[in-house]
C-alpha positions in Angstrom: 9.3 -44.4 89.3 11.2 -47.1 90.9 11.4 -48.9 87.3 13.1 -46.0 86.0 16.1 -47.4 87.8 15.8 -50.9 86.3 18.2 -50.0 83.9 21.4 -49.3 85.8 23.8 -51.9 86.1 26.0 -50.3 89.3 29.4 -51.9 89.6 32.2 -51.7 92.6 35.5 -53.1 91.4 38.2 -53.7 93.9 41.9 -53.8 93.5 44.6 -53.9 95.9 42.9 -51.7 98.5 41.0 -49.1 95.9 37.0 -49.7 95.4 35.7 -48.0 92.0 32.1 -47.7 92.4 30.8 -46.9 88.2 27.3 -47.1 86.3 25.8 -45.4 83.5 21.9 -44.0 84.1 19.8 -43.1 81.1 17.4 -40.4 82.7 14.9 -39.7 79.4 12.3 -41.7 81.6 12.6 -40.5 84.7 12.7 -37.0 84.0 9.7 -38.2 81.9 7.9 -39.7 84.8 8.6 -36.4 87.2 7.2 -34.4 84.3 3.7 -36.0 83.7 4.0 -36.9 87.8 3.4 -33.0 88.3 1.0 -32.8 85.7 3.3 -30.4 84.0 2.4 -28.5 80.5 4.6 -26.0 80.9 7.3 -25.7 79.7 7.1 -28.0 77.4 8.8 -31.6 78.0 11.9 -30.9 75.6 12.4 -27.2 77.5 12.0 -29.4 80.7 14.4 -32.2 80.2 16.8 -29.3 79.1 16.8 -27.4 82.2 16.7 -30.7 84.2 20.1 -31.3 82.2 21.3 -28.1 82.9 21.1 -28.6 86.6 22.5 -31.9 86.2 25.2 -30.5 84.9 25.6 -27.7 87.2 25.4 -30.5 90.3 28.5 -32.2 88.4 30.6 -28.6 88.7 30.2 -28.7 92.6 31.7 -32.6 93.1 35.3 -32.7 93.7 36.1 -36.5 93.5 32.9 -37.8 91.7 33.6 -37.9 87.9 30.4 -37.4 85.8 30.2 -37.4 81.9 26.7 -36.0 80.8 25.8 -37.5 77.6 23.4 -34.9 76.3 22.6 -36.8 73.1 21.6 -39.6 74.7 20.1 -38.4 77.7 22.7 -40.0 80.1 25.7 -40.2 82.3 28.2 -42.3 83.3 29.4 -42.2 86.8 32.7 -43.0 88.9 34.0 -42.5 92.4 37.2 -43.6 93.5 37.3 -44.6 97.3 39.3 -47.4 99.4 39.0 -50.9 101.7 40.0 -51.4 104.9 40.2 -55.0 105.1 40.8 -55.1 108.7 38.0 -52.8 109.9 35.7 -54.3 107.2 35.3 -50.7 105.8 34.9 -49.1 102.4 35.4 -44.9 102.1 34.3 -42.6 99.5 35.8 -39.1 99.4 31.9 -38.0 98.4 28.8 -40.0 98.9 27.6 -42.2 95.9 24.4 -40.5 94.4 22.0 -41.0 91.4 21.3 -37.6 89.4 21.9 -35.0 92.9 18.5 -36.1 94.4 19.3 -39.7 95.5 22.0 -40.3 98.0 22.9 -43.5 99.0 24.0 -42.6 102.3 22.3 -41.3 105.6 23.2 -37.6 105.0 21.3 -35.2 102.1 25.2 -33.7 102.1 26.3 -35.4 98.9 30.1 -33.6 99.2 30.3 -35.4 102.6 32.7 -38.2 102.7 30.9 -41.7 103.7 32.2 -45.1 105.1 30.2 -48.5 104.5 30.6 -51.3 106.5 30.4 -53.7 104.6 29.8 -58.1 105.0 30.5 -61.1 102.2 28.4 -63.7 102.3 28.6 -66.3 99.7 28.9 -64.2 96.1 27.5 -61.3 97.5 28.8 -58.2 99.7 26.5 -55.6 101.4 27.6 -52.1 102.1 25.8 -50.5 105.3 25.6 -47.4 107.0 23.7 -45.6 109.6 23.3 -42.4 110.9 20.7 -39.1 112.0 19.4 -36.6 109.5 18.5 -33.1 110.5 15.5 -34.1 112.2 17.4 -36.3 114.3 15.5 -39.7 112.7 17.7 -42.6 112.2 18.4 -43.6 108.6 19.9 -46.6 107.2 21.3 -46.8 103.8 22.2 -50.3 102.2 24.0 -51.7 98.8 24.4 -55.2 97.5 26.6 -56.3 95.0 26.9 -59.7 93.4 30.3 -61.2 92.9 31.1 -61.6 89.1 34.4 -62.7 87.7 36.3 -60.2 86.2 36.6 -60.3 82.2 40.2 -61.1 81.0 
């Protein structure tokens, strides 16, 4: 299922000191991949990717800084959170943390209306946001991001 993410082309653009973190994810396939995953027959694949859609959409009513537009006729969504850079603490904060769909959060926490901060390091053309921190269970988690540096189009 990995693959399914293959696709996405995840941006952070930085300006002055505000960091807009976008992408747009096509989930046909991996709603496709769950469905014949769980050996599902019932209901059938177009009531599934429906309800899956549904709940997409009902996860995008709960965000309060995260701005998601579902694209029903295509099966997709593009995808933007504001946040800002610290350039002296070498920090970047989202009000929310980044997420694919509501089931993948790229941060330590499973509390994707929980505000996160990245540390984050350049090295050459490419800058790596990290975090750490304990789930409930009291394990350690580490949650990274790299981004290549392109130069903006004029």
């Amino acid at each position: 299922m990995l693959d399914d993410l293959d696709n996405v082309n995840m941006t952070m653009t930085i300006k002055d000191k505000t960091v807009e973190l976008k992408y747009r994810f096509d989930y046909l396939r991996i709603y496709e991949d769950q469905y014949k995953g769980q050996n599902l027959t019932t209901p059938d694949f177009k009531t599934y990717v429906q309800k899956k859609t549904e709940d997409l959409k009902a996860y995008v009513a709960t965000l309060q800084h995260t701005k998601i537009t579902v694209d029903e006729a295509n099966y997709a969504y593009d995808y933007t959170l504001t946040g800002t850079i610290d350039l002296d603490n070498h920090t970047i904060t989202f009000p929310e943390t980044p997420t694919f769909l509501s089931r993948i959060i790229l941060g330590p926490t499973s509390n994707p209306l929980e505000a996160m901060t990245y540390n984050y390091t350049v090295e050459g053309k490419q800058m790596t946001l990290s975090v750490e921190g304990k789930n409930d269970k009291g394990l350690k988690l580490v949650m990274r991001l790299r981004f290549n540096y392109t130069e903006e189009n004029k």
